[in-house]
C-alpha positions as CSV (number, residue, x, y, z in Angstrom):
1,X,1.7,10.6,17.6
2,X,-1.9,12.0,16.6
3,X,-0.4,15.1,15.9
4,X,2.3,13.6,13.4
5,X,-0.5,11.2,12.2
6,X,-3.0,14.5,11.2
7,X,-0.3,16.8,9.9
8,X,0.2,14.0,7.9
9,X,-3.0,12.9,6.7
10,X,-3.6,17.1,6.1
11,X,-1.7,16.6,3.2
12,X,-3.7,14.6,1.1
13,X,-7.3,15.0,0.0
14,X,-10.1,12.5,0.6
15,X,-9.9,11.1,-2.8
16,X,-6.4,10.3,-2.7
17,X,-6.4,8.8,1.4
18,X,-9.6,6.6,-0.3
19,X,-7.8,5.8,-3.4
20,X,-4.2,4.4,-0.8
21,X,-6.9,2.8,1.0
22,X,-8.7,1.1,-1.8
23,X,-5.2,-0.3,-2.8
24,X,-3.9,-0.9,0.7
25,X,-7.0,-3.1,1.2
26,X,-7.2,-5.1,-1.9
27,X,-4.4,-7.5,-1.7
28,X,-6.0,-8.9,1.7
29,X,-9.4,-9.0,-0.1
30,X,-8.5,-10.8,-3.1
31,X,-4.8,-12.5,-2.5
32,X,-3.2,-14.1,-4.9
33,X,-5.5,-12.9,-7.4
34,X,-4.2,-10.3,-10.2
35,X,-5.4,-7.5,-8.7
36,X,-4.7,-7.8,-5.7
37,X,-1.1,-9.0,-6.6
38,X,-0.9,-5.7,-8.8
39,X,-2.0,-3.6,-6.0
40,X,0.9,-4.8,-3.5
41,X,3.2,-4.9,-6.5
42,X,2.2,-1.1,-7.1
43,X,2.7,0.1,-3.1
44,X,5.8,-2.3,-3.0
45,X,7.6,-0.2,-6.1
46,X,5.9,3.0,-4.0
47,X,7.6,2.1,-0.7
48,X,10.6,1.3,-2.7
49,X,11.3,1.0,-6.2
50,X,14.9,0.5,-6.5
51,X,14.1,-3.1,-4.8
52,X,10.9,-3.7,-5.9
53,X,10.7,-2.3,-9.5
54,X,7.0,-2.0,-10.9
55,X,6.4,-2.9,-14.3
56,X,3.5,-0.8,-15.8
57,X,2.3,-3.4,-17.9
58,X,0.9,-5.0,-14.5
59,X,-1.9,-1.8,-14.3
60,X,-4.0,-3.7,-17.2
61,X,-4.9,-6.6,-14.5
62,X,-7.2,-3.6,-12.7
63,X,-10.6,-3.0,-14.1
64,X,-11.5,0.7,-13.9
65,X,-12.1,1.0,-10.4
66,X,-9.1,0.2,-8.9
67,X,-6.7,1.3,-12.4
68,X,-8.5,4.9,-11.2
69,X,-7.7,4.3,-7.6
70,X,-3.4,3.3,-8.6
71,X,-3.4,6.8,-11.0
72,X,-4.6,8.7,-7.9
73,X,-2.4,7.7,-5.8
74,X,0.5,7.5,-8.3
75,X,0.0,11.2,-8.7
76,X,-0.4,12.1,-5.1
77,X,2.9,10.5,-5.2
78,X,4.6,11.4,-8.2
79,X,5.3,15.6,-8.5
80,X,6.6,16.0,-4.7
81,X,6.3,13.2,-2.2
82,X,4.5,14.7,0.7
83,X,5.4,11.1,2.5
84,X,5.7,7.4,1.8
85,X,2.8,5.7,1.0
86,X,3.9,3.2,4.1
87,X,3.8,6.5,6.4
88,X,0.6,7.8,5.1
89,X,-1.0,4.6,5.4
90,X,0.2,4.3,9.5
91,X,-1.2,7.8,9.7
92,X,-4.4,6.7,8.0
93,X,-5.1,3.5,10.7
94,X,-3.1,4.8,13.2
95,X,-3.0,1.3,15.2
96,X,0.7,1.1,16.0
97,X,1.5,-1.5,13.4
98,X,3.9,-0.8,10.8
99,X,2.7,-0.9,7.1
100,X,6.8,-1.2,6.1
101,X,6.6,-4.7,7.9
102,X,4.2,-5.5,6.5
103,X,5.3,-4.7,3.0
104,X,8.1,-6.7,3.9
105,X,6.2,-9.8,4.1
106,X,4.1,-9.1,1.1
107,X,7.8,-8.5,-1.4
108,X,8.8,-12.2,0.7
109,X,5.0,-13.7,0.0
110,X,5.1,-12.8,-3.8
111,X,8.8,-13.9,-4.2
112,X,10.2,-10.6,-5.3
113,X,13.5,-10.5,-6.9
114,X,15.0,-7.8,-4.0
115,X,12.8,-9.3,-0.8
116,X,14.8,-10.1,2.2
117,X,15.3,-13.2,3.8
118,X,12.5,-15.0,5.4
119,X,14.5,-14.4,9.3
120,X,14.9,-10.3,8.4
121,X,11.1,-10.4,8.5
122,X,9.3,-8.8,11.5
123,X,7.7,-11.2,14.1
124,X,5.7,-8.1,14.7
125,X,1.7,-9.1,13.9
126,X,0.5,-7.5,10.6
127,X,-2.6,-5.4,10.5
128,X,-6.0,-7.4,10.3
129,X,-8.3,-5.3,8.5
130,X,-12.4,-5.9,9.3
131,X,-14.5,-6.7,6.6
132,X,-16.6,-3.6,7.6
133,X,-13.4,-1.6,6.7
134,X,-14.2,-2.7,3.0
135,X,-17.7,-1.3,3.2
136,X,-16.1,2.5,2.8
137,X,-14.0,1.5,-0.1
């Protein structure tokens, strides 16, 4: 799994694996605030926008920090699709927990039109990030 995790990862630069991070991280920093909220919304449309459409009106919640951090990883995203942002971001913590669950539960949280049903949700524990994790974002 390492191996699939760095050919991954070897994809990206370390602007871009930051900038997912940054994102990735902010809805369990600040949940249920705007930003955060536009931050899942963002990786949500990402991981799949024909169910979770993203409505680009939504980026003027981010001040410039994180509106910087969605552009770079909306480009690393946008010309060719290397991988998922789901996948990159397994490869990125490599813990064994799936970000797609996770995602899940986020889409069934916000009460997205396109979420499944709250018994399709994984039982499966979702990541727990430490707050010294936020110290390199």
């Amino acid at each position: 799994m390492a191996d699939v995790n760095a050919r991954i990862l070897a994809y990206f630069d370390d602007e871009q694996l930051a900038a997912l991070r940054r994102l990735y991280e902010l809805p369990k920093r600040h949940s249920g605030t705007s930003g955060g909220n536009t931050a899942a919304k963002l990786l949500l449309g990402l991981y799949n926008g024909l169910r979770f459409p993203f409505d680009l009106t939504d980026l003027r919640c981010f001040d410039m920090v994180n509106f910087e951090a969605a552009m770079t990883v909306i480009r690393m995203d946008a010309p060719r699709c290397r991988a998922e942002v789901h996948t990159v971001l397994d490869a990125i913590y490599g813990d064994g927990f799936s970000t797609g669950d996770e995602f899940e539960h986020w889409a069934f949280n916000l009460r997205l039109k396109g979420r499944c049903k709250k018994e399709g949700l994984s039982d499966r524990p979702l990541r727990y990030i430490e707050l010294e994790d936020f110290r390199h974002v």
